[in-house]
C-alpha positions as CSV (number, residue, x, y, z in Angstrom):
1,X,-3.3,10.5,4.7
2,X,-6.0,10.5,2.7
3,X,-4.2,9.6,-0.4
4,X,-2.2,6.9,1.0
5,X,-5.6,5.4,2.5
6,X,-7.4,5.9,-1.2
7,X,-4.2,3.7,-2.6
8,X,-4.5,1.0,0.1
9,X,-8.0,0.5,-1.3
10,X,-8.6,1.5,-4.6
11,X,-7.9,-2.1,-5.7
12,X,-11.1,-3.4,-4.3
13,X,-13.5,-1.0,-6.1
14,X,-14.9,-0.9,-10.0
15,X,-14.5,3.1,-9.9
16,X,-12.1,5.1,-7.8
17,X,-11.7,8.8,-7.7
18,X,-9.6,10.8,-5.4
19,X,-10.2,14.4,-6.1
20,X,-7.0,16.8,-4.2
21,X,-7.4,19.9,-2.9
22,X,-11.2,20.8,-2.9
23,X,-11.0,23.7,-1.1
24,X,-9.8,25.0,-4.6
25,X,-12.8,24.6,-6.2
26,X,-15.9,26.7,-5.0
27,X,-19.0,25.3,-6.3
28,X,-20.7,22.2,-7.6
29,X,-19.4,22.4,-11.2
30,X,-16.1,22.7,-10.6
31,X,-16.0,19.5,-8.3
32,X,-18.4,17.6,-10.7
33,X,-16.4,18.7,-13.4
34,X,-13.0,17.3,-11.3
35,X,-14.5,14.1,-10.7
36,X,-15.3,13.0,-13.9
37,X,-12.2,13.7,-15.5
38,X,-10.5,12.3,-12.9
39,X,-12.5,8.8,-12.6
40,X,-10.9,5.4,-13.0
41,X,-12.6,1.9,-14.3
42,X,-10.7,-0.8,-12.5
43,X,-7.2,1.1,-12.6
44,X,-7.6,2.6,-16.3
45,X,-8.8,6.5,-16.4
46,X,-11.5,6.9,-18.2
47,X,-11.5,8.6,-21.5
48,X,-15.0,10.3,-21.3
49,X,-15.4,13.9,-21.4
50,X,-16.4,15.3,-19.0
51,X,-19.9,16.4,-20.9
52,X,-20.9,13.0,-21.5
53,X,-21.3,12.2,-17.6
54,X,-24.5,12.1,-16.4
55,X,-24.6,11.3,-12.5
56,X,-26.1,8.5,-12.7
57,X,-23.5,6.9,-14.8
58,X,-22.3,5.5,-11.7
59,X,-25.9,4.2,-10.8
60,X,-25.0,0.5,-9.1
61,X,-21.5,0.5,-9.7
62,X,-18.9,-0.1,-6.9
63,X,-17.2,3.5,-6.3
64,X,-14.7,4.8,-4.2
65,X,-14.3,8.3,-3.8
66,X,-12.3,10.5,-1.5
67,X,-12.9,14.3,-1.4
68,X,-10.1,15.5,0.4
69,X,-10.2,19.0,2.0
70,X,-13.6,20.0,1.2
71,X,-14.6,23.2,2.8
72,X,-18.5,24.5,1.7
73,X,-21.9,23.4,1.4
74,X,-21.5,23.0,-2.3
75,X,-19.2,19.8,-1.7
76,X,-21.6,18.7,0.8
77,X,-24.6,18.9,-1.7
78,X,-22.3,17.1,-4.4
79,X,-21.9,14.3,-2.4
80,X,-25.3,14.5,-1.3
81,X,-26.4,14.2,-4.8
82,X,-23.8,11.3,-6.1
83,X,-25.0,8.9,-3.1
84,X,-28.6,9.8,-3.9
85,X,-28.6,8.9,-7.5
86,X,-26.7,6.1,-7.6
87,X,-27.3,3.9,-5.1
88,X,-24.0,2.7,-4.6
89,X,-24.6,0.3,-2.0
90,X,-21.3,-1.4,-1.6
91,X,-19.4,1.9,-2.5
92,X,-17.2,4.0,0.2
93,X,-17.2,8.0,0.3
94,X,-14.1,8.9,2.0
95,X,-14.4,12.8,2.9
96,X,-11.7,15.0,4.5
97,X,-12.0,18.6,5.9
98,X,-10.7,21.2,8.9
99,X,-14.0,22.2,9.4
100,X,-16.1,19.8,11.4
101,X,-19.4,21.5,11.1
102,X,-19.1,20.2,7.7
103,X,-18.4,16.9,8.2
104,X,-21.5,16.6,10.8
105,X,-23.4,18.0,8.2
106,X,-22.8,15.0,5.9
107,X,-24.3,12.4,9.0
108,X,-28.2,13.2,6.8
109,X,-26.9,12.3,3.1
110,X,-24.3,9.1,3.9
111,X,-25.8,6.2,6.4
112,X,-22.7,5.0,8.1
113,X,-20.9,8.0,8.6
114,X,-17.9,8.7,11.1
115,X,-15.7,11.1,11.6
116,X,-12.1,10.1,13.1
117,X,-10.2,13.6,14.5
118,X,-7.0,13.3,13.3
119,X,-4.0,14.3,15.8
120,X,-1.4,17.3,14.8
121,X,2.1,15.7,14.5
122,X,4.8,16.3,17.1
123,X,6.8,19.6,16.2
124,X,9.9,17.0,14.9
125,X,7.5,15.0,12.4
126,X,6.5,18.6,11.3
127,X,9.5,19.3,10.4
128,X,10.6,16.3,8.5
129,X,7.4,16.7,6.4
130,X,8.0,20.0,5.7
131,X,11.3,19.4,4.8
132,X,10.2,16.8,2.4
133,X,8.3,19.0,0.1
134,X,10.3,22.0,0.6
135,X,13.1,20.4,-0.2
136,X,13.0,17.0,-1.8
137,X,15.8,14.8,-2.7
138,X,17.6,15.6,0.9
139,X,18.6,19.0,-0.3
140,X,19.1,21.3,2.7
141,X,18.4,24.6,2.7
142,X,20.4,27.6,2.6
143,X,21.3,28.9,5.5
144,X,19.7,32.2,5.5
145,X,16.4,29.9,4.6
146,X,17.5,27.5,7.9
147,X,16.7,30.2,10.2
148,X,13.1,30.2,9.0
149,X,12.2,26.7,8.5
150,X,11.4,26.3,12.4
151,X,8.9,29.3,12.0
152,X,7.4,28.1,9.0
153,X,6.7,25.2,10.9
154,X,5.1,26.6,14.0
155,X,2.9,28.8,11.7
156,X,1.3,26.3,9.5
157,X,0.6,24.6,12.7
């Protein structure tokens, strides 16, 4: 979801970043670090290494950036620190995670903050999404892996 919003409106913002999987990364640097290789100037990736940021690079610019699945205070203080130094008025910080103490937590660093509680899909959507990664191109599974795909389902909720 938040991928598919991030594509719906990058095209309205000078910088975009959308930065997968956070939980993956445990502090500060690493995020930074993912950020700025992974920042775009009106639909071109930027070249810069990742050394020659500085945070306030971004000071004033129009910036989109989606964090999805962050899951510590060291994401929080990240973002913290970007909208702090750069007054990015007209820029949107779109942040996703399981854990909603952390998203409250963000309420003192971003002035117009929600937080929208996304449903759980019906068991049958649950399915057909997991079939799509498991097995893409409309492979089926094996039949000794059939029996398990129902469980698989029901245990990654």
């Amino acid at each position: 979801l938040a991928k598919l919003l991030f594509n719906e409106l990058c095209a309205e913002y000078e910088y975009t970043c959308f930065v997968p999987r956070c939980t993956d990364m445990k502090n500060t640097k690493e995020i930074e670090d993912e950020v700025y290789s992974s920042m775009y100037h009106l639909g071109k990736q930027l070249t810069k290494r990742v050394k020659e940021w500085q945070l306030t690079d971004l000071r004033q610019k129009i910036l989109l950036l989606v964090l999805d699945d962050i899951d510590n205070d060291s994401h929080v203080a990240f973002l913290q620190n970007i909208v702090s130094k750069n007054d990015c008025a007209n820029s949107r910080y779109i942040v996703t995670s399981r854990d909603r103490n952390i998203l409250n937590s963000l309420d003192s660093c971003v002035l117009d903050s929600r937080v929208f509680d996304v449903k759980l899909l019906n068991h049958k959507s649950s399915t057909e999404l997991f079939m799509s990664y498991a097995f893409p191109n409309q492979t089926k599974p094996s039949p000794s892996l059939e029996k398990w795909v129902p469980k698989i389902v029901a245990k990654c909720d």
